[in-house]
C-alpha positions, 0 to 999 in steps of 0.5 A: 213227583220223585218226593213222592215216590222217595216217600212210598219208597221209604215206606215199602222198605219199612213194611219189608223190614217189619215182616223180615222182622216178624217172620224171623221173630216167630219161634216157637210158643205155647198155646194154640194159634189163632185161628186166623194164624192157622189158616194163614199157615194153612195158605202157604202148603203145597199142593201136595200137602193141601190135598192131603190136609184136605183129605185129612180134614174130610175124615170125621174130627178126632172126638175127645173123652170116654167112647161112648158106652165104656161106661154102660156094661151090655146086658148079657155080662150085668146077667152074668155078674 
């Protein structure tokens, strides 16, 4: 029995020691994030933060590229020209 708990001792440590070694070794990296990363990221806000990502996240999502109609000149200014 104590060499089993000896084992699963030796164990924790080794998990405690690789996620020390993760969450120190995470700096800064080009690209985007996984998904999964992001809402594993997203998990550790405060409450005060989640309500305003979710807020936040509630609005439309910011849409990319030319508004719609900047290209089409409306009819009265095509008469004009």
């Amino acid at each position: 029995m104590l060499a089993e708990l000896r084992l699963e001792r030796e164990q924790v440590e080794e998990a405690i020691l690789t996620l020390e070694r993760l969450a120190r070794g995470r700096g800064r990296r080009r690209g985007r994030p996984p998904s999964w990363l992001k809402d594993a990221a997203a998990g550790t806000l405060t409450f005060e933060e989640d309500s305003q990502a979710v807020s936040a996240n509630s609005v439309e999502p910011k849409r990319r590229g030319r508004p719609p109609g900047s290209k089409v000149k409306p009819a009265a200014q095509a008469a004009e020209a």
